[in-house]
KEGU-971446 format. One record per residue: residue number from 1; chain; x negated, y, z of N, C-alpha, C in turn. Coordinates in steps of 0.1 Angstrom, whole numbers, plus 5000, padded with zeros to 4 digits. Example, Ala and Ser with C-alpha at 12.3 -4.5 7.8 and 13.67 -1.06 7.14 Angstrom:
<gukols>
1, A, 4868, 4943, 5078, 4877, 4955, 5078, 4868, 4967, 5078
2, A, 4872, 4978, 5071, 4863, 4989, 5071, 4871, 5000, 5079
</gukols>
This chain:
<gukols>
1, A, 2806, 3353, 1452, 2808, 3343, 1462, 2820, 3348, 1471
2, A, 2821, 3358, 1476, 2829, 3370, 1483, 2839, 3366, 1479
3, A, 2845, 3370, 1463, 2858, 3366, 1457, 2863, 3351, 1458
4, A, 2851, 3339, 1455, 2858, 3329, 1459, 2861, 3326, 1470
5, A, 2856, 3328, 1479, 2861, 3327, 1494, 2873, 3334, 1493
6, A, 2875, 3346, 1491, 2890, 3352, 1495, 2899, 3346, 1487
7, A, 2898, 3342, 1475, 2909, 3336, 1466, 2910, 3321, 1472
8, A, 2901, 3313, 1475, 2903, 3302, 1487, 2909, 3304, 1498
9, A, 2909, 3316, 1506, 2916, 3319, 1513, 2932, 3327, 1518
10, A, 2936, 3329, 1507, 2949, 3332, 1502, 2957, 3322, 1499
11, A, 2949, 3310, 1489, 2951, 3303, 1484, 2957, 3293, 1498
12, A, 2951, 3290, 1510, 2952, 3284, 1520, 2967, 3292, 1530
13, A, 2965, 3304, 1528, 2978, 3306, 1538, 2990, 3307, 1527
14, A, 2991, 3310, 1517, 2998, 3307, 1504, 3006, 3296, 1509
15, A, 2997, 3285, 1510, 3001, 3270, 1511, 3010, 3267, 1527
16, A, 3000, 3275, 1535, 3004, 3272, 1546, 3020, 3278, 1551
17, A, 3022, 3290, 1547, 3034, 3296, 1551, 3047, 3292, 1543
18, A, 3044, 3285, 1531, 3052, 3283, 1520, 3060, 3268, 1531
19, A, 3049, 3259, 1531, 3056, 3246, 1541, 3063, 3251, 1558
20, A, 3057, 3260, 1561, 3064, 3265, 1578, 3079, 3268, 1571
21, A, 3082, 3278, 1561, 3093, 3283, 1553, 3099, 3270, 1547
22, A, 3092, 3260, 1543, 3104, 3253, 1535, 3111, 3242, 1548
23, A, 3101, 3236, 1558, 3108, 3226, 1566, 3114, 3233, 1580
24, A, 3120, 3249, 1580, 3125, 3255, 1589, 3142, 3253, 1589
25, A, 3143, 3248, 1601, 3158, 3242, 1606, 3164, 3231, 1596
26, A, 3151, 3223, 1592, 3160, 3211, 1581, 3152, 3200, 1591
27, A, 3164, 3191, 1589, 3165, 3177, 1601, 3161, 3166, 1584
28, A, 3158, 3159, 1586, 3155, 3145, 1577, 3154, 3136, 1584
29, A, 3166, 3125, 1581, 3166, 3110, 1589, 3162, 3107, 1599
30, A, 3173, 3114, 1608, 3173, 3113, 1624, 3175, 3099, 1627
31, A, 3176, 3098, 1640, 3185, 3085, 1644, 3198, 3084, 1643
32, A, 3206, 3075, 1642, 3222, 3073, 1637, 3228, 3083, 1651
33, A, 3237, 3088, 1646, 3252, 3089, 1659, 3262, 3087, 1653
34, A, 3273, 3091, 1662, 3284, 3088, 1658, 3292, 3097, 1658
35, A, 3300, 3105, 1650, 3310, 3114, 1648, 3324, 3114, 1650
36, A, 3335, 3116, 1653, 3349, 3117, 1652, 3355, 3128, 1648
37, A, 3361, 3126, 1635, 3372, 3140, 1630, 3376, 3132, 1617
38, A, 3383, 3145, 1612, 3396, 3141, 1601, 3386, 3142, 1586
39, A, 3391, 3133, 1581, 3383, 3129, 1563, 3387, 3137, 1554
40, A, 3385, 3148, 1550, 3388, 3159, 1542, 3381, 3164, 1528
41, A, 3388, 3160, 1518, 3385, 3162, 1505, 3379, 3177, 1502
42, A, 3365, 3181, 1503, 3363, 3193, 1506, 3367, 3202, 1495
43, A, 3369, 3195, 1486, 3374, 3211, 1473, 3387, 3217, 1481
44, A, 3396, 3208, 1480, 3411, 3212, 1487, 3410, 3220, 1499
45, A, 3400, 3215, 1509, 3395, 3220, 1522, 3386, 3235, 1518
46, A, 3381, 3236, 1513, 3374, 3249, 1514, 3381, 3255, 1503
47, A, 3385, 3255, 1493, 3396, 3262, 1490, 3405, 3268, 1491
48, A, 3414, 3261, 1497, 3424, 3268, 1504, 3426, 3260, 1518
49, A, 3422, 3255, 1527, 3423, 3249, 1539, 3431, 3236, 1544
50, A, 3431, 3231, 1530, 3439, 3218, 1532, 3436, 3209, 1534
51, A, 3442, 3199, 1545, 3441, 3188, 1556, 3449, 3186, 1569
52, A, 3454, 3173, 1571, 3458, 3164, 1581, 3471, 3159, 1568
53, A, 3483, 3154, 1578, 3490, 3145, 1574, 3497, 3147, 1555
54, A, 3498, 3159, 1555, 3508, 3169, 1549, 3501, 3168, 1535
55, A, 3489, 3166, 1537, 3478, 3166, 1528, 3474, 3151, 1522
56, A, 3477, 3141, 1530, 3470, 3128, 1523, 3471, 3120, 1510
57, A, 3483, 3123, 1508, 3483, 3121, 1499, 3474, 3126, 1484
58, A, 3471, 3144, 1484, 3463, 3151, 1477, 3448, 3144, 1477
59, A, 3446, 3144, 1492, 3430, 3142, 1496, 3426, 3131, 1490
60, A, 3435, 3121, 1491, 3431, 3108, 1484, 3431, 3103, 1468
61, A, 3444, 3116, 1459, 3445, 3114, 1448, 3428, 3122, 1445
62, A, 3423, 3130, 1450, 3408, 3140, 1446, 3398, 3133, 1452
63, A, 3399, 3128, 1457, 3387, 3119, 1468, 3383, 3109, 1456
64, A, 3399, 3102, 1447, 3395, 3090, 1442, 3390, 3094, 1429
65, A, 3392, 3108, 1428, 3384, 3116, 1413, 3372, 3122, 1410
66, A, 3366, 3117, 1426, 3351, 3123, 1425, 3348, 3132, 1435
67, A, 3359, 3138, 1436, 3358, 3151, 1448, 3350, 3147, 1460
68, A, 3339, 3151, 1466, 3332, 3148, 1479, 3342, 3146, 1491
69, A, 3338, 3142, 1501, 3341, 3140, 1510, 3337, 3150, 1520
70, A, 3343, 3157, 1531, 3341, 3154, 1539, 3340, 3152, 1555
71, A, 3337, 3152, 1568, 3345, 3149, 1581, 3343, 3163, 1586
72, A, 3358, 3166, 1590, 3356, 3179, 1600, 3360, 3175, 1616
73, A, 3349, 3178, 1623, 3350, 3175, 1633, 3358, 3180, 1646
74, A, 3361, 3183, 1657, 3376, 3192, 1667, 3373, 3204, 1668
75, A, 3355, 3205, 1667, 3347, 3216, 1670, 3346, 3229, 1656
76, A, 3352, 3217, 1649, 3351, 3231, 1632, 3337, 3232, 1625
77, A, 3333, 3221, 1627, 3317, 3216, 1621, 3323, 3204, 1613
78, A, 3317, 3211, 1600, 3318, 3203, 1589, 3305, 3194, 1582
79, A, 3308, 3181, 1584, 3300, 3172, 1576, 3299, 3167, 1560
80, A, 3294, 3166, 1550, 3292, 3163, 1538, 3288, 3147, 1538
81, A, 3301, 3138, 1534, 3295, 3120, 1537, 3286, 3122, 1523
82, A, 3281, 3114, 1529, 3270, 3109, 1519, 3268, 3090, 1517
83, A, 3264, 3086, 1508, 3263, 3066, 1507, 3254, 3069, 1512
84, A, 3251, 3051, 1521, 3238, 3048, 1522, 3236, 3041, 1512
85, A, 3218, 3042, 1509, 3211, 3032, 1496, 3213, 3023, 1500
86, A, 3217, 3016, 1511, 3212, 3002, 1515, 3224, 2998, 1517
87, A, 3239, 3002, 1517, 3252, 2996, 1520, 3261, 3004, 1514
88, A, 3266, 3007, 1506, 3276, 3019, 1501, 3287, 3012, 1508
89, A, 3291, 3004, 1515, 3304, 2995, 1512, 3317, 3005, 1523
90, A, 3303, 3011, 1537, 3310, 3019, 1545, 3319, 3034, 1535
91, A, 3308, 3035, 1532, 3313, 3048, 1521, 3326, 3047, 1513
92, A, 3325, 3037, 1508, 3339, 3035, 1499, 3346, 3031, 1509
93, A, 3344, 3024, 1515, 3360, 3023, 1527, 3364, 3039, 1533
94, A, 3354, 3045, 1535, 3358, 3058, 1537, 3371, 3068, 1528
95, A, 3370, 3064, 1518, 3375, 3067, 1506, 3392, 3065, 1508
96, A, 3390, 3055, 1515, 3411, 3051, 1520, 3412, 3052, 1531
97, A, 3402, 3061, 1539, 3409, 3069, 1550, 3411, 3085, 1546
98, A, 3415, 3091, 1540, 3417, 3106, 1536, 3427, 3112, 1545
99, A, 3424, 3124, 1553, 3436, 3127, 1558, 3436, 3121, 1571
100, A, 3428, 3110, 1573, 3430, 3100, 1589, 3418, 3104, 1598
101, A, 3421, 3108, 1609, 3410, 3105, 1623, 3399, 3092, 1621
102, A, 3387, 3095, 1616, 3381, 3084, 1619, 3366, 3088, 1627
103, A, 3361, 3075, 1629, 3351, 3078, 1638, 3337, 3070, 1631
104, A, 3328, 3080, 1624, 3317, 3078, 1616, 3305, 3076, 1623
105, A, 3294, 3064, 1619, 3283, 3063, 1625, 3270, 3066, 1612
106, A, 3260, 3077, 1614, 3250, 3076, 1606, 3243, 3085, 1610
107, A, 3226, 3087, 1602, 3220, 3098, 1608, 3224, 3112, 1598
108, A, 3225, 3123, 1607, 3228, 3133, 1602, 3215, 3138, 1600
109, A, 3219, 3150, 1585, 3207, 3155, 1582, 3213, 3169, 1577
110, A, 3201, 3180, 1577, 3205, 3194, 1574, 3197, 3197, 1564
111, A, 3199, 3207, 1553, 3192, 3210, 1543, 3198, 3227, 1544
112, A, 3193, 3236, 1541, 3196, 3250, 1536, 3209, 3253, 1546
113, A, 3213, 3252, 1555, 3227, 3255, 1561, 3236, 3240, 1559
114, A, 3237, 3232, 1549, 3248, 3222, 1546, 3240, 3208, 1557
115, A, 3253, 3204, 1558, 3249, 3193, 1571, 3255, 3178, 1561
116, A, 3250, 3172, 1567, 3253, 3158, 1562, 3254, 3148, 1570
117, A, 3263, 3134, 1568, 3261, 3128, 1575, 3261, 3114, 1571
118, A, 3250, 3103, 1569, 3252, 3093, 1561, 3263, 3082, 1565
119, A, 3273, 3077, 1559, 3281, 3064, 1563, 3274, 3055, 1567
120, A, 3272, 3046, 1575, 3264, 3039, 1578, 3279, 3025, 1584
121, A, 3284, 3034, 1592, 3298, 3026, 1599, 3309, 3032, 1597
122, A, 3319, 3032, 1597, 3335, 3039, 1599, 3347, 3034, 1602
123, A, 3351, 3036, 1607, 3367, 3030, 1619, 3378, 3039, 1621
124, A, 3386, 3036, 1619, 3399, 3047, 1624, 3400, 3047, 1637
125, A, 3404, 3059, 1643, 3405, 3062, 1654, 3420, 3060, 1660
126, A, 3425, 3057, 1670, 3438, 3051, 1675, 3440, 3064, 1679
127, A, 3449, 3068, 1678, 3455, 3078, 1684, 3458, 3074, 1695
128, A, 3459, 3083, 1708, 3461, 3075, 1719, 3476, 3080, 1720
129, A, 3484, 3076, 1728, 3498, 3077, 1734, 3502, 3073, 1738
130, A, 3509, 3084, 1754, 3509, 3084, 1765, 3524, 3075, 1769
131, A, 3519, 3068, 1777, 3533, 3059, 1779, 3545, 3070, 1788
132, A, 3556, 3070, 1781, 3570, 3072, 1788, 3575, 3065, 1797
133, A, 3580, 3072, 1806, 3589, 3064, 1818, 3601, 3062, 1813
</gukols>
């Protein structure tokens, strides 16, 4: 009786420390925000560091090949876009901004260290500039 109790009870923190360990610092399907940075084809980007103007052309011929996406923000926090199930349409418009300032709305989510952030909305961002006298 002794042994089943203790094998029941192994069996129980087994279980229990295994879920504290697996859902530690991972976010799942927050509420939407909103993001602003540059659309960056991450092979070329983590590769060798390539992105902004100089680059759009590349980002967009690899973006249209499959290559992920994804937004780097002013702060040097990198997003992974991801489709929504329910609207991909944001997503693929994303696809013809490569290389451009845009300003992304979805819930972000974290898994293992990698961050994500679903398309939900997307808009280019105006550059602003400053009027001359």
């Amino acid at each position: 009786m002794k042994r089943i109790f203790l094998v029941v009870e192994l069996f129980a923190v087994l279980v229990l420390s295994t879920n504290l360990f697996a859902s530690k610092g991972e976010e799942h399907g927050g509420s939407a925000v909103t993001l602003q940075g540059e659309i960056v084809d991450l092979g070329c980007y983590l590769d060798h560091a390539a992105m902004g103007p100089k680059h759009k052309e590349c980002a967009a011929m690899c973006i249209a090949g499959g290559m992920p996406m994804g937004l780097l923000t002013s702060d040097g926090k990198l997003y992974l876009l991801t489709m929504s199930h329910d609207d991909a349409a944001p997503f693929n418009a994303s696809k013809k901004l490569a290389a451009e300032m845009v300003s992304i709305t979805g819930p972000v989510n974290e898994r293992n260290g990698m961050k994500s952030i679903e398309v939900t909305a997307v808009k280019p961002v105006k550059s602003e500039t400053k009027a001359t006298k």
